[in-house]
N, C-alpha and C positions, 0 to 999 in steps of 0.2 A: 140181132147178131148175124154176123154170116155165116154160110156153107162152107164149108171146104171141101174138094175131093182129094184123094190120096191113089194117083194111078201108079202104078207101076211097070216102067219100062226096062225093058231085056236089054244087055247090049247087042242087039242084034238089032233093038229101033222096035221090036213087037212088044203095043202097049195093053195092059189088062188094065181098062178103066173100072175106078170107085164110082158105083149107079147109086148107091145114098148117100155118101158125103155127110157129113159132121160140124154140125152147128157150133161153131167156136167164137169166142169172145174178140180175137184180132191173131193177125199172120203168127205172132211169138207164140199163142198158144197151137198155131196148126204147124208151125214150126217142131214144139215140141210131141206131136203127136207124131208127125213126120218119122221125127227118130225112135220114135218107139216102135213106129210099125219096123222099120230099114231096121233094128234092131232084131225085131222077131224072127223078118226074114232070113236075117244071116243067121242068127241060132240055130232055126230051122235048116238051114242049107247046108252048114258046118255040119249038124250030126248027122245029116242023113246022105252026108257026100263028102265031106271031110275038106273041103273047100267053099270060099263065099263066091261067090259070081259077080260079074258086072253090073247088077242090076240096079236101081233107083228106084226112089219114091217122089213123085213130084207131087206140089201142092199145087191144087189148079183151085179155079177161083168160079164162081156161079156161071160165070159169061164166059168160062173156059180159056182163062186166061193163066198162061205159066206165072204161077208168083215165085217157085223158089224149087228146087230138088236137094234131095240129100241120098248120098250113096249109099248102097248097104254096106259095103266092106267098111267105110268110115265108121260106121254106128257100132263098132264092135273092138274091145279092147284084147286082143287073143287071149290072157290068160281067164278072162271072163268067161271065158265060151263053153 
């Protein structure tokens, strides 16, 4: 199976790279981990600032290749929050 990493870039372009990365079954599963993380962070972000940020979650691949991003603000339904 492969790694996935899950980096997280700022909109400002400053990324904080995943150093373990998550052994997943194919993309649809690192997909859905993707929004779980992009989901925390805005939870996180929302109570502790009362707004989401621009930030993303990319799926990078072993050889560091972009396979796909997902926005934090998308991963959040407002009255969820």
């Amino acid at each position: 199976m492969p790694n996935y990493f899950f980096d997280v870039r700022s909109s400002d372009g400053t990324v904080v790279p995943d150093t373990k990365g998550e052994t997943l079954t194919d993309i649809i599963a690192a997909r859905t981990e993707a929004r779980q993380c992009a989901y925390e962070l805005a939870v996180s972000e929302y109570r502790r600032t009362g707004v989401v940020d621009g930030r993303k979650v990319e799926i990078v691949s072993e050889t560091g290749k972009l396979l796909d991003d997902v926005r934090v603000r998308d991963s959040v339904i407002k009255d969820k929050v």
